[in-house]
N, C-alpha and C positions, 0 to 999 in steps of 0.2 A: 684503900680499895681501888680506885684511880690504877696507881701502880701497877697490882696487880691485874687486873684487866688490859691494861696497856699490854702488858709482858706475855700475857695467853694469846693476846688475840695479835701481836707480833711474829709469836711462832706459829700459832694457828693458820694466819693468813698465809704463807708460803706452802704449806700443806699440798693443795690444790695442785700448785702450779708442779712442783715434784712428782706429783702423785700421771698429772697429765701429760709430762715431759718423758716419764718411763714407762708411758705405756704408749706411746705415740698419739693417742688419740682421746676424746672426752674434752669436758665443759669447765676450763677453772676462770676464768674472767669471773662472771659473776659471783664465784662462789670466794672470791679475794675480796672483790669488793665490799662485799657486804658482811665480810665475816665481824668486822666489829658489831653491826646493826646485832647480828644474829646474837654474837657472844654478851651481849646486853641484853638482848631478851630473855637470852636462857636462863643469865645467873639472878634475875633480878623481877621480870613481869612475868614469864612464862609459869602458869602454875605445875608442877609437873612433879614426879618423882622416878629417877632410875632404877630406881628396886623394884618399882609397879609399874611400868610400859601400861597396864591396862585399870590401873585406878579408875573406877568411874566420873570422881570429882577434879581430873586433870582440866586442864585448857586442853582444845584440840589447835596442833600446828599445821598447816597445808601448804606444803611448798605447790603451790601450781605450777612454777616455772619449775617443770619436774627436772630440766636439762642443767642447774646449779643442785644437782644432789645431791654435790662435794661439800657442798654449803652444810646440809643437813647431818651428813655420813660425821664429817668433820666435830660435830656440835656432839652429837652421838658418842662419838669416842672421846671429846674430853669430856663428860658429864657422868661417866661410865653407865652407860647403856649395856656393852659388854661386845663392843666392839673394839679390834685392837689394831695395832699398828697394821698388821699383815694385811688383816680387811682392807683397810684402805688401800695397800698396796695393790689390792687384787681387785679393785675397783673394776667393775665392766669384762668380770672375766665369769664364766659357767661356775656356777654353783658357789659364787659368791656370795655372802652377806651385802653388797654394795655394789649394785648391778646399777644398768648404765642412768634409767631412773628409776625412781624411787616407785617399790613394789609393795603392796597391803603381805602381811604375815608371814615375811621373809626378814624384814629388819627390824628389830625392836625399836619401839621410837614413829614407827613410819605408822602414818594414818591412814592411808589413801592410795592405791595407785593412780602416779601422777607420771605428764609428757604431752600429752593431748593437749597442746594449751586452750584454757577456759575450761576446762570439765574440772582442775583443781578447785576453782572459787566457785564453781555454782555447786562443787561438792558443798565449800565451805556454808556455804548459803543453807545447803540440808542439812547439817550437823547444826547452825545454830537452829533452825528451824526445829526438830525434831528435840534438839534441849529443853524449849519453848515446851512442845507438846507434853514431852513427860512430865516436865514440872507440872503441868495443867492441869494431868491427869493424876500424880499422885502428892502434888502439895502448891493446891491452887492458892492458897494462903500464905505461901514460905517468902513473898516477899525476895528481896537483893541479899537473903542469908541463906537462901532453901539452898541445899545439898546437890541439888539436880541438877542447878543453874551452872552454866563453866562458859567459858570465852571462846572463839574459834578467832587465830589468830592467822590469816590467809596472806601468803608473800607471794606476788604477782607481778608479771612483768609485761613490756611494753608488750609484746606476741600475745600475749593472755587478752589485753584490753583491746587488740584490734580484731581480735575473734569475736564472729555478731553474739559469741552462747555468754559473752558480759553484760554486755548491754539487756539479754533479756534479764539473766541471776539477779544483776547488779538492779535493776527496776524496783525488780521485787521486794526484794532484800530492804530498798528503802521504802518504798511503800508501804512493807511489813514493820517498820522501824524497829528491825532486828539488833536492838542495844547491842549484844552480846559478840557480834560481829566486828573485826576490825580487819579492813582490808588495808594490807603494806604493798603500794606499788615503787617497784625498784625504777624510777625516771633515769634510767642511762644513757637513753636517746639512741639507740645500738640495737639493729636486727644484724640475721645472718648477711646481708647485701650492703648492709651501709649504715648512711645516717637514717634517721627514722623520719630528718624532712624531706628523704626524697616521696616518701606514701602517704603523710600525715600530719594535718596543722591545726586538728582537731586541739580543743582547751579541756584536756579529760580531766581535771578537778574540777571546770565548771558543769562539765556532765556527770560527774559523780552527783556532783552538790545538785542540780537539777530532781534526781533523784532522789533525793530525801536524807543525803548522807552528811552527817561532818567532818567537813576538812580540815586537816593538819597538815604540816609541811616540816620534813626533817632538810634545814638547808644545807649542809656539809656532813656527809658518810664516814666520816672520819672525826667526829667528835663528840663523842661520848657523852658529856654533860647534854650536848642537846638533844641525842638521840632518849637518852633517861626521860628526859624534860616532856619530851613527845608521848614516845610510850607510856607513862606514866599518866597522862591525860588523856590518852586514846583509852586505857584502861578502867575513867572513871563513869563510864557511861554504864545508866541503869539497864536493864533488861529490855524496855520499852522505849528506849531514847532511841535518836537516830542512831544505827549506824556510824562506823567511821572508817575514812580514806586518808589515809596519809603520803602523802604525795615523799618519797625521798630523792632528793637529787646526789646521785651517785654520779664517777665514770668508769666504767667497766674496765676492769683487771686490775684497780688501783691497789696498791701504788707503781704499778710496773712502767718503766719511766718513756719508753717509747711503742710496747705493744698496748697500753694501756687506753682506751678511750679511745679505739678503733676497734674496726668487726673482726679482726683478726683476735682480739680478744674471746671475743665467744668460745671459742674453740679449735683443739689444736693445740701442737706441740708451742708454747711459747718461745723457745731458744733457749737454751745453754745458756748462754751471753745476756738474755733479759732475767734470766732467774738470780744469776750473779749479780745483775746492776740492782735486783730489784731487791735481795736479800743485802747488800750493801748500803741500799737505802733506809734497811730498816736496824741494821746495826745489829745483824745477824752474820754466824759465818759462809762467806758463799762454798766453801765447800764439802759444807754440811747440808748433809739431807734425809727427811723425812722424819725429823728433830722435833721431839717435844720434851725439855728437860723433867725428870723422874720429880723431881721435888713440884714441879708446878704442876705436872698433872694429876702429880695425889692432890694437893691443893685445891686444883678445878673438883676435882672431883669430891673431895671431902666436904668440900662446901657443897655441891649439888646434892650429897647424901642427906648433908645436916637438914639444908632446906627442904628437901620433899619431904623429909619424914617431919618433922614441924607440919610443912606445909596438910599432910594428911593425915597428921593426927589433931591437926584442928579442925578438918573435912570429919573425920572418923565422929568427932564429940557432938558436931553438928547431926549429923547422918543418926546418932545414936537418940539423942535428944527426939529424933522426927519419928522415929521409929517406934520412942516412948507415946510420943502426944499426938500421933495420928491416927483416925479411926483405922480398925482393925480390917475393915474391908480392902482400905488401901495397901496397909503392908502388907497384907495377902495375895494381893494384885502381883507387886514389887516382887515376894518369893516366886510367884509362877512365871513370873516372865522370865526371870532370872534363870529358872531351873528349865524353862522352856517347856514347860506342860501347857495342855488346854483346859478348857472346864469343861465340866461332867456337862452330858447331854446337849453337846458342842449341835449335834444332828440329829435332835428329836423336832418335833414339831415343824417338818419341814414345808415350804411353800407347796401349796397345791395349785399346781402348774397345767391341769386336767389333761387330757390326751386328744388333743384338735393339734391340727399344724401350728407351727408357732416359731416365732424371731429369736434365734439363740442371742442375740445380744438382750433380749429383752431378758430370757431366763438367767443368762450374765450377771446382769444388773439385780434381779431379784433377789439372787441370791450374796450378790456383793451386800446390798443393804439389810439381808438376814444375819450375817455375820457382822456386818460393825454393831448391829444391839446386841450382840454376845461374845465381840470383842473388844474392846476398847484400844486395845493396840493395834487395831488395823486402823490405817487413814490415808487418805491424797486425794487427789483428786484429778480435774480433765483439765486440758487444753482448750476449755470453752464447749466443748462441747459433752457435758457431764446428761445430761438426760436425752442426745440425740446415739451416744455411742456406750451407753449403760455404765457410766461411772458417779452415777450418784449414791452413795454411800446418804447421806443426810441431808435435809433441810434445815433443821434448825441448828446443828451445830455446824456452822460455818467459821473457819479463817479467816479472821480478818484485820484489819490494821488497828492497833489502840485509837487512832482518830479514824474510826470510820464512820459516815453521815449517811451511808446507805440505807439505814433502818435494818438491815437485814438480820437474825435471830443467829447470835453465836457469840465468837470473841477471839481474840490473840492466840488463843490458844485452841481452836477449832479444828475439827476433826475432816471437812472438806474444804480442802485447799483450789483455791480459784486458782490455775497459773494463767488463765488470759493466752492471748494466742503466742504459748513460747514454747515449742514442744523442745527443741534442743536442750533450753534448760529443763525443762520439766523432767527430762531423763538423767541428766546429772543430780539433782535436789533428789531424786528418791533415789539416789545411790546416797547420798549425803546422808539420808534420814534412813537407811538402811544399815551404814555402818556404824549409827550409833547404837544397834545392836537388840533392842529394848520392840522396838515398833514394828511394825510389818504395813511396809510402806506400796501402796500402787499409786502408777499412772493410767492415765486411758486416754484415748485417741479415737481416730480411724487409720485401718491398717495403711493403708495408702501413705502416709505420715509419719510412719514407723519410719523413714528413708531420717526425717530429721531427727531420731535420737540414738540413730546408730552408734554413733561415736562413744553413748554414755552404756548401749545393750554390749557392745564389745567390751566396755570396764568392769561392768557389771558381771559379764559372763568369766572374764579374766580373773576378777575379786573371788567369785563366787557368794554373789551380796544373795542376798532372800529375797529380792523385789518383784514384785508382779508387775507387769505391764500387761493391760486388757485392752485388746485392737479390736472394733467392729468395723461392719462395713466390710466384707474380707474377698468382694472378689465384682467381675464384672456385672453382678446381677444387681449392684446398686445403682445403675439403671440410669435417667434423667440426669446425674449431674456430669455425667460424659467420663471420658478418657482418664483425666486430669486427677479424678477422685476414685477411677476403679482400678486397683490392684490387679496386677497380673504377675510379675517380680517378686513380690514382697515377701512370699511365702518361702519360696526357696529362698532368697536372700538370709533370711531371719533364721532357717534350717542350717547355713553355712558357719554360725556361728558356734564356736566352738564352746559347749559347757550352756548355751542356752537351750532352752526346752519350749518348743512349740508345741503348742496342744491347740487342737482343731474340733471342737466338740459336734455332736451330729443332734443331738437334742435336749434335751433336760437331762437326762437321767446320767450320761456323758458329761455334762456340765456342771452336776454333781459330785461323781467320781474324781473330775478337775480339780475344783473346790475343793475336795476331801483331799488328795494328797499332796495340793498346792501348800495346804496352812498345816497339815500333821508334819511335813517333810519339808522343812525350809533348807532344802539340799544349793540351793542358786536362785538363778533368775528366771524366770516364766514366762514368755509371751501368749498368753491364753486368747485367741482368736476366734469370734464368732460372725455369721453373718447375721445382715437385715433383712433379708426376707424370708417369710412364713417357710419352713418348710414341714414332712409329717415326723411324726413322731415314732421309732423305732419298737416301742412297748416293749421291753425288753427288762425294765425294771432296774434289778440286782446285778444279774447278769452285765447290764453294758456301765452299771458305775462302778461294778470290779474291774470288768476291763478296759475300765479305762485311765485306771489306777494303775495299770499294766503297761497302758501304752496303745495296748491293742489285742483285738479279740476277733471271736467268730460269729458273724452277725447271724447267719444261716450258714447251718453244715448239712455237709451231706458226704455221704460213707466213700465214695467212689466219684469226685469231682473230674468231669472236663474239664474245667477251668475255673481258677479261683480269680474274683472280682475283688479289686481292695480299691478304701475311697476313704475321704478322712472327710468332714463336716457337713454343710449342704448336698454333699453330691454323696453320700453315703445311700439313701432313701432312691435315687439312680442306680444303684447297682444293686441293689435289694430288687425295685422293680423289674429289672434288666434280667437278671437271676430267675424274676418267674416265667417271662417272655420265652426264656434258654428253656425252661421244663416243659413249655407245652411244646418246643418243639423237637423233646426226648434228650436234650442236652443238661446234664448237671451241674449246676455254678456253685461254690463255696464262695460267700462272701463276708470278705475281713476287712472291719475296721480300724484303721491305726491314726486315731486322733493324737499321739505324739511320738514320735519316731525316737524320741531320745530317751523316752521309758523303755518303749518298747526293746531296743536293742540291748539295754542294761538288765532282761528276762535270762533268767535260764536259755540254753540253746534248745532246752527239748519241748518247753515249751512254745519258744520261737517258731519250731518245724509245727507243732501241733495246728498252727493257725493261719502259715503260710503255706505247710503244704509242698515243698520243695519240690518233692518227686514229679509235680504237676505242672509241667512244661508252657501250656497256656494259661497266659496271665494278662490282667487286664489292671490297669490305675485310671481312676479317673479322679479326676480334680480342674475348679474352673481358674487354677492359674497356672503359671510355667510349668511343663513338667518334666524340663531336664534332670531331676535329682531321682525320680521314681523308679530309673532303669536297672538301679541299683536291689529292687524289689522283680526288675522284668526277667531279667534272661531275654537269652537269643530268637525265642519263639513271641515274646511280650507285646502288648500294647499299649501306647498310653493316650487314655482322652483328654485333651490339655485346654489351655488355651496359650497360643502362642505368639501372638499381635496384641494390639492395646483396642480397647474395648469401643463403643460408640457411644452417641446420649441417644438414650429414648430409654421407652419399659424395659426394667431388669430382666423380665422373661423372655423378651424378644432378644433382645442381648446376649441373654445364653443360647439362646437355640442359632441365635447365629454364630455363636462360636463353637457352636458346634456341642453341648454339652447337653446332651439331653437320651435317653433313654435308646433310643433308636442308634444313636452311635456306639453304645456300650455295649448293648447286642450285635449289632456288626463287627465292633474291634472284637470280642469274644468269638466268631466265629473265625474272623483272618487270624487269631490267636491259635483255633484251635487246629484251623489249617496246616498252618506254618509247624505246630506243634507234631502232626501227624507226617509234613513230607520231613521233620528235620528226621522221625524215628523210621520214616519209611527209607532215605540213604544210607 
């Protein structure tokens, strides 16, 4: 076996460098060096099978270090994933199998999209997380055999651990003593700029170990028995044990005998002349390329067949076993997730929310915790701040560490997840616990904050993961804690992204409709946004939680409008008042609500006109944050009431009326609307 492994990961390892040398450009240093680590994992720890990309009982692999995704592509093609020579050649080119990193449901094999470095491992952090939960929830008894349980195997690099979103995942992760977790940090000592001591003298095994993790140490990247040795022990950790790190010490591009274990390694054409010295070192021919002899790669490959199908058809006897001896409610569970349905009378018995003004995060929150008692697959939780910004889901089933002395009512496998103040990670982990496919994962925050999980809303939106994220607090009228915590950006910001869905609810009945085609339609990602203070209540019933299933509707019509007023959330009940102000002084307002722009636009067009109104020249947006993106809604005659500066401290009410959002400006901008409207038709 020796042998042979030698002899794959000889040809294999030159791969890269070929691969990066004819296309001018791209990542092969790391993905040389470690190609032995990899091709040991594959053949030997990794549970996996080629014929099933999506077996549920795999190991998940997460290259973080998405820029070695030569490393993965390469592992892919000799395991027969069903990737073939040419892919690789076409590495980093349109419409490739093997783009520049590693994409979710474009490469067979790929878990995750990854590049961002640190969003790969706190993905990883959510996928064992969410393994965790499922088992909990459908075989709290199965023990280190149960079906559910699988490893998440995370390869990470020096760039990954100096990004702060490690340090939060990586906390967690050991505090949670996520057994199932084994993080592989590549020690090469090699950024893009240099050595790594010109930034860093930090001992990150002993801050792993700090954290609750077990360390291991692969000393030499090139030797196979101990790389086994390693792995092999990183693997026998239970469910509930710490965590493990294992430290590798690599040099990046090895064995390439002069660009190797320098930053010119990272990437870039290696030379001509290095590929020759370094294919001569391996006792290969140098003028041969992109070589993998036909008798070894059936070999890699036949053995990757034999062992996954082994390897899942002893998952399958398990799985089948569980399915005989578990209560009947639980496989039931298991079918409907699977099949993606909900249960009957998802939305009977709904919270009575009476008709007084009232705090949309509060009705947020109501209705979050009506849903997790009738579903079991929704969970996550706040960034600390779970009953100030309405992400409490539960009290008594809480997340928590198998050694935890808090007294608190839950377990390991709990359904509100504490993430402590780490919002960066908190948004990677529910991508993590979203691609495991089964759960239906939120975050919550305050929108102000939403700035820290961008990085993970851009993955999410990219993937197109099903994660909620619930923002309160949504604009300058949260008053007394100044500037610092009121949003004014965030809204457009969070609008700019592509494939996410803002939704701006205006009251209960809005926040209902939210609710309703957030969990029927797990189309993406969601940021549902609500404010904290009281506003009224539109009484609109049926009427605004269809349309708000829509995107956006007609709050008040009228046959023959001067001017149509549109407003999304709090300031919805402002243009409704503003509208009657316009009637008594013989002026008609149509006012449309559009609590999510990215429904809305995905209507029919004839509907779309029905509500906007096109023909109707003056037009008015109000909203108490940026309002650059609205004009798109204005035309040349339009108004928008915005806010355009950063907010003050004192009462949220006096806050808004100094920025200007209040009743009396929306009746003004409406008439300079309607002005402007009448000289454009009167030239």
């Amino acid at each position: 076996m020796q042998a042979f492994l030698d002899e794959l990961i000889r040809h294999a390892r030159v791969l890269p460098l070929d691969i990066v040398q004819a296309k001018g450009n791209g990542h092969a240093g790391t993905a040389t060096s470690l190609m032995p680590l990899a091709t040991v994992l594959y053949q030997e720890h990794l549970v996996h099978n080629p014929a099933d990309p999506a077996w549920p009982g795999r190991d998940r692999f997460v290259l973080s270090a998405g820029h070695a995704s030569l490393l993965l592509y390469v592992q892919l093609y000799l395991h027969g994933y069903g990737l073939t020579m040419d892919d690789l050649r076409r590495a980093r080119t349109i419409d490739s199998l093997t783009p520049g990193h590693p994409e979710r449901g474009l490469t067979p094999g790929v878990e995750t999209t990854t590049g961002p470095l640190g969003q790969g491992l706190a993905n990883a952090v959510g996928m064992a997380l969410d393994a965790r939960r499922v088992t909990a929830m459908l075989d709290p008894d199965g023990g280190t055999d149960s079906p559910f349980r699988h490893r998440v195997w995370c390869l990470v690099s020096d760039g990954d651990l100096m990004e702060g979103i490690s340090h939060e995942a990586g906390a967690l992760a050991g505090h949670l003593r996520l057994g199932d977790l084994i993080v592989l940090w590549d020690d090469n000592r090699i950024t893009i700029e240099g050595s790594t001591g010109v930034t860093t003298s930090e001992d990150v095994v002993a801050r792993f170990a700090a954290y609750g993790f077990r360390t291991l140490e692969v000393n030499d990247c090139e030797d196979l028995t101990g790389i086994d040795t390693v792995l092999t022990v990183a693997a026998s950790s239970g469910p509930y044990d710490r965590p493990t790190f294992v430290r590798l010490h690599s040099r990046i591009g090895n064995p390439m005998p002069a660009v190797g274990g320098t930053a010119k390694a990272h990437a870039g054409r290696p030379g001509e002349e290095e590929i020759r010295a370094t294919k001569q070192l391996l006792g290969l021919d140098p003028d041969e390329h992109f070589a993998v002899p036909a008798e070894l790669l059936a070999a890699a490959r036949r053995q990757a067949a034999e062992r996954g199908a082994a390897l899942q058809g002893e998952w399958t006897a398990r799985y089948q076993a569980w399915r005989a001896a578990a209560p009947a409610d639980r496989v039931a569970l298991l079918d409907r997730l699977e099949a993606g349905t909900l249960p009957e009378g998802l939305w009977d018995d709904l919270p009575d929310l009476g008709d007084q003004p009232v705090a949309v995060r509060s009705v947020t929150g109501a209705y979050l915790r009506m849903l997790g008692e009738r579903l079991p697959e929704l969970w996550g939780g706040s960034a600390d701040l779970a009953d100030t910004a309405g992400g409490r889901l539960s009290r008594e089933d809480n997340l928590l560490s198998p050694a935890d002395t808090t007294g608190r009512p839950g377990g390991p496998g709990g359904r509100q997840i504490h993430y402590g103040i780490r919002e960066h990670a908190m948004g990677a982990i529910t991508n993590g616990i979203a691609l495991g496919g089964l759960t239906r994962p939120f975050a919550n925050g305050y929108l102000v904050f939403s700035d820290y999980l961008r990085p993970a809303l851009r993955l999410a939106a990219l993937m197109q993961l099903p994660a909620i994220f619930t923002f309160s607090h949504d604009s300058v009228a949260v008053g007394e804690d100044g500037p610092t915590h009121q949003p004014v950006e965030q809204l457009s910001s969070l609008r700019l992204i592509p494939g996410l869905a803002v939704v701006r609810p205006a009251d209960p009945a809005e926040v209902l409709g939210a609710w309703q085609r957030v969990i029927e339609r797990p189309e993406g990602p969601v940021a549902l946004v609500s404010c904290r203070q009281e506003v009224p209540q539109l009484r609109l019933a049926e009427a605004s939680v269809q349309g708000t299933r829509r995107g956006g509707y007609v709050v008040r019509a009228v046959d023959r409008p001067d001017a149509v007023l549109m407003a999304t959330g709090s300031e919805v009940h402002l243009a409704v008042a503003a509208a009657e102000r316009l009637a008594a002084e013989g002026l008609a307002a149509q006012v449309v609500s559009l609590p999510c722009w990215e429904w809305f636009e995905a209507e029919p067009a004839d509907y779309r006109r029905t509500v906007l109104r096109p023909e109707v020249a003056a037009r008015v947006a109000v909203e108490a944050g940026s309002g650059g993106l609205w004009w798109k809604y204005l035309g040349t005659a339009g108004e928008c009431v915005s806010v355009e500066h950063f907010g003050q401290s004192g009462p949220g009410a006096e806050v808004l009326r100094r920025a200007g959002i209040t009743v009396e400006a929306v009746v003004a901008a409406a008439r300079a609307s309607i002005r402007r409207a009448e000289d454009g038709r009167a030239g």
